[in-house]
N, C-alpha and C positions, 0 to 999 in steps of 0.2 A: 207948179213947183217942179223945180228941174230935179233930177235924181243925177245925185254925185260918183267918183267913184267909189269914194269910200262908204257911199249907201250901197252901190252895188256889191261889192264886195260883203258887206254884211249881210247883204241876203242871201247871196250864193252861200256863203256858210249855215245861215239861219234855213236854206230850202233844205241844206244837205242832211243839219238835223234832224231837220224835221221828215224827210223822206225816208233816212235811215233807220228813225221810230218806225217808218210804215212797213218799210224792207224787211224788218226784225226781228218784227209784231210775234210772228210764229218762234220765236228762239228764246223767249222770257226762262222758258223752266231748264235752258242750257245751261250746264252747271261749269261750263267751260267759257272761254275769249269768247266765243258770240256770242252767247249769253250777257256777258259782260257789257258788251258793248250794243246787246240790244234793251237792257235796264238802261244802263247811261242816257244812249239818246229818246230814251221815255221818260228816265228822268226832268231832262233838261227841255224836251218836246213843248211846253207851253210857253215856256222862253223864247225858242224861236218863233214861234209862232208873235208872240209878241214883238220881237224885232221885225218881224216881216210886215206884221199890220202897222209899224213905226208906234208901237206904244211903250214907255217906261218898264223895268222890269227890275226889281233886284238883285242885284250879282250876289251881295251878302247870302240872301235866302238861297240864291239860286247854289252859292258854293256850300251850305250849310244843308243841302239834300240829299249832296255825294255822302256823304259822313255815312251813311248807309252801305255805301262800298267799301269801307276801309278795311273790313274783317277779309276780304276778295283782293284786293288792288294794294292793301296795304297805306300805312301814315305816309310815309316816304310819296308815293304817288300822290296821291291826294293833295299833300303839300307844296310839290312842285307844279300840280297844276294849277290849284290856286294862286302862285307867285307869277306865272307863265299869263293866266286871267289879269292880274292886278300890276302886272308890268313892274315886277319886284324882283323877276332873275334875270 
C-alpha cells in the first residue's frame, strides 16, 4: 500500500499529538496555557494514535471530550474549533 501525501500529512499531525501528550505529561496540574494545552493533547492522545495505526475514530466523541475545557478556553473556542474540525468556517 503506497502512503499518500495526504496520509503523510495526517500523521505528521497525529505524531505531533501524540508526542505533545508525552512532552506535557509533567504539566497536567498547570493551572495556566500549558496546562491547557497539555489536557488537550491527552485529551485527544488516542485519536491520534488511532489515525497513525490508520483505524476509524470519532470526531463527534472526539469533539464532545473538549466540553470539558469550556469552563478554561471558554464556548467561543470550543466552537470555532469544532467549525475549523468539520470544515464549517
Amino acid at each position: 500500500m503506497s502512503t499518500t501525501a495526504r496520509d503523510l500529512e495526517k500523521r505528521l499531525l497525529a505524531t505531533t499529538v501524540f508526542e505533545l501528550r508525552v512532552l506535557l505529561a509533567g504539566q497536567l496540574e498547570d493551572d495556566g496555557p500549558i496546562g491547557d494545552a497539555a489536557r488537550l493533547a491527552y485529551a485527544l492522545h488516542n485519536q491520534a494514535l488511532a489515525a497513525l495505526e490508520d483505524r476509524p475514530f470519532n470526531v463527534d466523541d472526539a469533539l464532545q471530550r473538549l466540553e470539558s475545557f469550556e469552563p478554561r478556553l471558554g464556548r467561543q473556542y470550543l466552537d470555532h474549533f469544532a467549525k475549523v474540525v468539520r470544515d464549517e468556517g
